[in-house]
LUMPA-777961 format. One line per field, with one value per residue: residue number from 0; residue in one letter; x, y, z of N, C-alpha, C in turn. Coordinates in steps of 0.1 Angstrom, whole numbers, plus 2048, in hexadecimal, padded with zeros to 3 digits. Example, Ala and Ser with C-alpha at 12.3 -4.5 7.8 and 13.67 -1.06 7.14 Angstrom:
<sites>
nr: [0:1] .
rest: [a:s] .
n_X: [884:880] .
n_Y: [7C7:7EA] .
n_Z: [84E:847] .
ca_X: [87B:889] .
ca_Y: [7D3:7F5] .
ca_Z: [84E:847] .
c_X: [884:881] .
c_Y: [7DF:800] .
c_Z: [84E:84F] .
</sites>
This chain:
<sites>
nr: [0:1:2:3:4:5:6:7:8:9:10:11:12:13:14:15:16:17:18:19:20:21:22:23:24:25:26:27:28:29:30:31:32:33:34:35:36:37:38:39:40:41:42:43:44:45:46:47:48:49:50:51:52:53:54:55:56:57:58:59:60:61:62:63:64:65:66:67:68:69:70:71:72:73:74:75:76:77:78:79:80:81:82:83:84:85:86:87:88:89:90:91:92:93:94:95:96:97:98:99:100:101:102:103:104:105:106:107:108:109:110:111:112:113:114:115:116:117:118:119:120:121:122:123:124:125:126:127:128:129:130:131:132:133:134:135:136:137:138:139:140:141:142:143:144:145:146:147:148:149:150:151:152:153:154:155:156:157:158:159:160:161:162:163:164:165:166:167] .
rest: [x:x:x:x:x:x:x:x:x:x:x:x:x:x:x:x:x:x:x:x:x:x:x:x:x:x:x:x:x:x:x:x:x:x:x:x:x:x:x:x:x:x:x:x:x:x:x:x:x:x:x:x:x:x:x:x:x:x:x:x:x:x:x:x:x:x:x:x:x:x:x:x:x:x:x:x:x:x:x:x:x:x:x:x:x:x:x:x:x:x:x:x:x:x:x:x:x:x:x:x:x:x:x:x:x:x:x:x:x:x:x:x:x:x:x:x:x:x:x:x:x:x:x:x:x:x:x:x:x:x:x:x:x:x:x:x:x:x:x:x:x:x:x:x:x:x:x:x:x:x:x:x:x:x:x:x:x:x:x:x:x:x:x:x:x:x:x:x] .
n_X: [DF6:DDF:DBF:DB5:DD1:DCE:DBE:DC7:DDE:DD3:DC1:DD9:DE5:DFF:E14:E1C:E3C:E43:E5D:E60:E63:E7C:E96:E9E:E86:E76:E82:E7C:E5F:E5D:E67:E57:E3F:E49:E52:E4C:E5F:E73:E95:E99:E86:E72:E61:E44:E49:E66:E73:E89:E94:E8F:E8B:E83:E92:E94:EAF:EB9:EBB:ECD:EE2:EE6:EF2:F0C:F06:F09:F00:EE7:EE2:EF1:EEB:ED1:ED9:EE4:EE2:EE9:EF6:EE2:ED9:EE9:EE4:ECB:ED0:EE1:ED4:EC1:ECB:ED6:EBA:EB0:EC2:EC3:EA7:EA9:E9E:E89:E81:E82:E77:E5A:E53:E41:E2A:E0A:DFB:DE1:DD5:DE6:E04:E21:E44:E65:E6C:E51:E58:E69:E6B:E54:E66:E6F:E5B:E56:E6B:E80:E79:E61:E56:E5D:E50:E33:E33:E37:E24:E10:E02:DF0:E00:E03:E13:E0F:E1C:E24:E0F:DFA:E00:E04:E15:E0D:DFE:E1D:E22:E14:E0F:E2B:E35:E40:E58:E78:E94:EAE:EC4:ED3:EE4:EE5:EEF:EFE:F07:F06:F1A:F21] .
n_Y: [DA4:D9A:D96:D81:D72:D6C:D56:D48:D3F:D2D:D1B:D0C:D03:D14:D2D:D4F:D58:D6B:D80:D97:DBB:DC5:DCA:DA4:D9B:DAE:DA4:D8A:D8D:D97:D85:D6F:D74:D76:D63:D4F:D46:D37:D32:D24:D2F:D30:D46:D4C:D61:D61:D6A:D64:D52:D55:D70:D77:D82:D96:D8E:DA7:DB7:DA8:DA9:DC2:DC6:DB3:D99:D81:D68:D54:D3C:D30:D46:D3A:D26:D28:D34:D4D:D59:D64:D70:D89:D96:D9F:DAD:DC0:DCC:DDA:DED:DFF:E04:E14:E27:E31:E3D:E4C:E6A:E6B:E59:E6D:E80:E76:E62:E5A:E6F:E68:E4F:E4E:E45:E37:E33:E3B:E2E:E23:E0A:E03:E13:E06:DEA:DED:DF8:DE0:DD1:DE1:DEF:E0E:E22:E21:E28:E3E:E4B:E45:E52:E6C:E73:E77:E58:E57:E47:E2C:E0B:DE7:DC7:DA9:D98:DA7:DB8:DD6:DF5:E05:DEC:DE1:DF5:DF5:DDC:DD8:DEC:DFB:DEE:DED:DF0:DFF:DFC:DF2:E02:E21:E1A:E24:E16:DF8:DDB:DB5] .
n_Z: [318:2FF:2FA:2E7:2E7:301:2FE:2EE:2F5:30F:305:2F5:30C:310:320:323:327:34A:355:363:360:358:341:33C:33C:32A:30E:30F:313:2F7:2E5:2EB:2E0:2C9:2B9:2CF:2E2:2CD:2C2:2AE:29C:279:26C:255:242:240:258:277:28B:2B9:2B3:29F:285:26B:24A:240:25A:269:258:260:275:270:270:257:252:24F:256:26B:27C:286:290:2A9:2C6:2D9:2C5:2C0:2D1:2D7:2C0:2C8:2DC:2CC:2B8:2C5:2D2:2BC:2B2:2C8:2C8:2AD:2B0:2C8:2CB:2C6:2DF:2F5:2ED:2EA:302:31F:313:303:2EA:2D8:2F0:2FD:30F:309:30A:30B:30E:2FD:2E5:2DF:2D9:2C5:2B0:2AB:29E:28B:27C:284:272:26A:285:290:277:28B:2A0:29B:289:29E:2A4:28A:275:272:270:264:26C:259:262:26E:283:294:298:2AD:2BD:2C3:2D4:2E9:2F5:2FE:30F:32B:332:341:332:334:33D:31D:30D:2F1:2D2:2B4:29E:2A0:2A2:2A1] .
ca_X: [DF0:DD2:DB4:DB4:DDA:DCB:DB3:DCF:DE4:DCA:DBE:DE5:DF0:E0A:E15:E29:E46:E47:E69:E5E:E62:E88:E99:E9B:E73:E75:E87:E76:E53:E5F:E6B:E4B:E39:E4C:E53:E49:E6D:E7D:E9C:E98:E76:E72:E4E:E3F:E53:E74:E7B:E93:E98:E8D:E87:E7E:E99:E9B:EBB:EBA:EC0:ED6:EF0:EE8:EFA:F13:F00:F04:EFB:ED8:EE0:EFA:EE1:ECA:EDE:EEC:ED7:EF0:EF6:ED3:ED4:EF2:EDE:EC0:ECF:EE5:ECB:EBA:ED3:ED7:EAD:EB5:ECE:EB7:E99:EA9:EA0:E77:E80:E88:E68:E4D:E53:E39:E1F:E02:DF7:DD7:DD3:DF4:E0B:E2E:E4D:E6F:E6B:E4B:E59:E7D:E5F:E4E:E6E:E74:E56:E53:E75:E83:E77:E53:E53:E5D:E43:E2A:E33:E3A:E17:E07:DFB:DED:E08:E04:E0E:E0F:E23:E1A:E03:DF0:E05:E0A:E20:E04:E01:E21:E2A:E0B:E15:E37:E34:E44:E65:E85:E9B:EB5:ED3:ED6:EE6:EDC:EFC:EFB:F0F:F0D:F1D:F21] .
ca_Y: [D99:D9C:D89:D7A:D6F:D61:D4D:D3A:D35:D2A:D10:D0A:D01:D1C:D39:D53:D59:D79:D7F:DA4:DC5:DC9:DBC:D9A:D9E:DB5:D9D:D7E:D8B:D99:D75:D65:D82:D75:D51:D44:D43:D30:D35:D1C:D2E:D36:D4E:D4B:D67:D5B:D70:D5B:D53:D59:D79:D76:D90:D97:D8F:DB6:DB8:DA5:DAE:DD3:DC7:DAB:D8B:D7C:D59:D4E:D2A:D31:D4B:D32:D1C:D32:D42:D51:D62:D6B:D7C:D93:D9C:DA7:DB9:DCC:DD2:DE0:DFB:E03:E0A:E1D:E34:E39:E3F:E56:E76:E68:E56:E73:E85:E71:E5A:E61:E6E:E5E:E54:E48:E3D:E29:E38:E3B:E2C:E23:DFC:E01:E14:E01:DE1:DF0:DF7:DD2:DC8:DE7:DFA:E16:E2E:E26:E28:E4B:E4D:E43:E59:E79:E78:E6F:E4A:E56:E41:E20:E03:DDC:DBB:D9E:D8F:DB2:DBD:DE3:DFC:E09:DE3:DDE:E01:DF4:DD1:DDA:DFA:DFB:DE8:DF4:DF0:E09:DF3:DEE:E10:E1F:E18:E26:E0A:DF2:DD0:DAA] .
ca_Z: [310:2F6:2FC:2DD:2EA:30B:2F7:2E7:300:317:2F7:2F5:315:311:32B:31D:334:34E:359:367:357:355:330:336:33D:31C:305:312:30B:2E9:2E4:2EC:2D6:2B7:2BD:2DC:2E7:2C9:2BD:29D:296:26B:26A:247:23C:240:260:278:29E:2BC:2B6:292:27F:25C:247:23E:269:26D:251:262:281:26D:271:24A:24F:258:25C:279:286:28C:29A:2B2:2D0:2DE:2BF:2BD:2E2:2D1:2B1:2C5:2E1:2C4:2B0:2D4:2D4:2B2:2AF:2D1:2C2:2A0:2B3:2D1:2CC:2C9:2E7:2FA:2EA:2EF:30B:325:30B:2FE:2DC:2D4:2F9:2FB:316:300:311:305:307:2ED:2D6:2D7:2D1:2B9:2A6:2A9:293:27D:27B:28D:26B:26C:293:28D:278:28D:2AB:296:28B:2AA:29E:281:26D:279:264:268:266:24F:26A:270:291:292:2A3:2B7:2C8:2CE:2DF:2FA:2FD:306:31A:339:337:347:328:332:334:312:305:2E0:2CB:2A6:293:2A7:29A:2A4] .
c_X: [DE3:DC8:DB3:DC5:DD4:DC1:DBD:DD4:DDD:DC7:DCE:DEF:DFC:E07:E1E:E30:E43:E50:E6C:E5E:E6F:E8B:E99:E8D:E6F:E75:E81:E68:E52:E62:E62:E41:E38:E4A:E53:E55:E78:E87:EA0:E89:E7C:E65:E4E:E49:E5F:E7B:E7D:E96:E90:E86:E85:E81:E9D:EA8:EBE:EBE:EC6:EE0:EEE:EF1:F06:F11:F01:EFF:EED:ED8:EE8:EF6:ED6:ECA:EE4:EE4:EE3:EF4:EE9:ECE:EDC:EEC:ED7:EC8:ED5:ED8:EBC:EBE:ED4:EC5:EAA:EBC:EC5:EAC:E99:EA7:E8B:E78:E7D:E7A:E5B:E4B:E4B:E2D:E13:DFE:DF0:DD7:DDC:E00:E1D:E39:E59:E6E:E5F:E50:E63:E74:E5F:E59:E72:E6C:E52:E5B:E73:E7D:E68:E50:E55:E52:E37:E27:E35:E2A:E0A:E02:DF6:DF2:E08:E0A:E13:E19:E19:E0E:DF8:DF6:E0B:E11:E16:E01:E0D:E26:E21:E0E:E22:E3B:E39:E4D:E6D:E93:EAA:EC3:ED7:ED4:EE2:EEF:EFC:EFF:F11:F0F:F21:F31] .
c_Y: [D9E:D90:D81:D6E:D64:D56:D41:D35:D2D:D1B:D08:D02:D07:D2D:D3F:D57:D6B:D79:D91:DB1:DCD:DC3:DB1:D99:D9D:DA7:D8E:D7D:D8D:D8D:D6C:D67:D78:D6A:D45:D41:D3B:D31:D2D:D21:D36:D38:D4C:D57:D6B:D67:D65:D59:D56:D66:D80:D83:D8C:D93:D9E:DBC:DB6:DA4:DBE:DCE:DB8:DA0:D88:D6E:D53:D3F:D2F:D3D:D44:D28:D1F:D39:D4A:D5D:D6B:D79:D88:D9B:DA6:DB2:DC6:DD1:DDF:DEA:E03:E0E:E13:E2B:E3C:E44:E4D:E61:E71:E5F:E60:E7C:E84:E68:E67:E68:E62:E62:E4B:E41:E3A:E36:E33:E38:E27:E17:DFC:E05:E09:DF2:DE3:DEF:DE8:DCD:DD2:DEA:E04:E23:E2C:E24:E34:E52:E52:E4E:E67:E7A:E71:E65:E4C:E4F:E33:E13:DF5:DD0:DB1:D9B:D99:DB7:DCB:DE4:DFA:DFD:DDE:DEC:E00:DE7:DD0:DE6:DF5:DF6:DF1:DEC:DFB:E05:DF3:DFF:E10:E1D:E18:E1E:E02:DE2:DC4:DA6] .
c_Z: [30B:2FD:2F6:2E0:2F9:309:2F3:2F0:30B:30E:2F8:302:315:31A:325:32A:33B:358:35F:35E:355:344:32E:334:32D:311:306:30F:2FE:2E2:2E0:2E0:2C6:2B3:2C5:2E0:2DB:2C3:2AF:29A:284:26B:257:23E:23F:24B:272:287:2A5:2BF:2A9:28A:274:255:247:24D:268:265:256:272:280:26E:25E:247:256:25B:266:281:28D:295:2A6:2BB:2D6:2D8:2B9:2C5:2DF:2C9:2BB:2D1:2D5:2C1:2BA:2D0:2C8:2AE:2BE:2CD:2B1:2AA:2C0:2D5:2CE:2D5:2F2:2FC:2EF:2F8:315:31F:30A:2F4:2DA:2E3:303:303:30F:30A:307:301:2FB:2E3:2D7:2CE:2C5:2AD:2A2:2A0:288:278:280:284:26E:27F:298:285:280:29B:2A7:291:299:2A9:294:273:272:26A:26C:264:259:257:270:27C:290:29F:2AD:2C4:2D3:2DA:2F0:2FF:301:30B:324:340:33A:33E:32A:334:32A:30B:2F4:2DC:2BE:2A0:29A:29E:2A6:2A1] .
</sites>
């Protein structure tokens, strides 16, 4: 958690959930991260659920309808584990690489990058670890790689195999 994060929530009366450091853990703070848990959330730039995924996502893993993605958590918890495994299987050979490293500080592990790939892509997350951080780039709201590979360091993600095509 940021400081600037324990500021709100504290103002907020909101606790983000900690459900340990296994996947649900993972996927529950990634959750909180995006949308505070909700599966009818719409961010200003029309990204969708829970866990706030592009249409360009989710026709990469056969989702075409964003109204019955919305409505659907269930089919939401499908999307993201796919989409888990899929930026698992991209990203496995810099998994393999740089886990255990450090860059710029930031102790490299598998749950940050697989993160990171969640709010930048699995290409500039390659990027960012092929030039040691020197590549960094940001969401709409200013949130780089570099944050999330430290605020989600340390999970035990290894359930969820990489799976090159993976589909719904």
């Amino acid at each position: 958690m940021f400081p600037q994060d324990k500021a709100y929530f504290e103002k907020m009366n909101v606790r983000p959930p900690f459900l340990g450091s296994r996947y649900v853990g993972f996927k529950e703070a990634l959750a909180f991260k995006e949308s505070q848990g909700s599966y009818s959330a719409v961010n200003s730039f029309g990204y969708l659920g829970k866990y706030q995924f592009g249409v360009n996502t989710l026709a990469l893993v056969g989702v075409r309808d964003s109204i019955h993605f919305l409505e659907n958590p269930a089919l939401q918890e499908k999307v993201f584990e796919k989409n888990i495994a899929r930026n698992k299987w991209i990203l496995r050979k810099d998994i393999q690489r740089f886990v255990g490293k450090r860059i710029n500080g930031v102790e490299i592990t598998e749950s940050g990058i697989v993160a990171a790939a969640h709010l930048a892509g699995p290409g500039n997350v390659k990027q960012y670890l092929r030039s040691y951080g020197k590549t960094d780039v940001m969401d709409g709201y200013g949130t780089t790689i570099a944050t999330y590979l430290k605020k989600f360091s340390g999970y035990d993600i290894t359930m969820i195999k990489p799976i090159k095509n993976p589909r719904i």
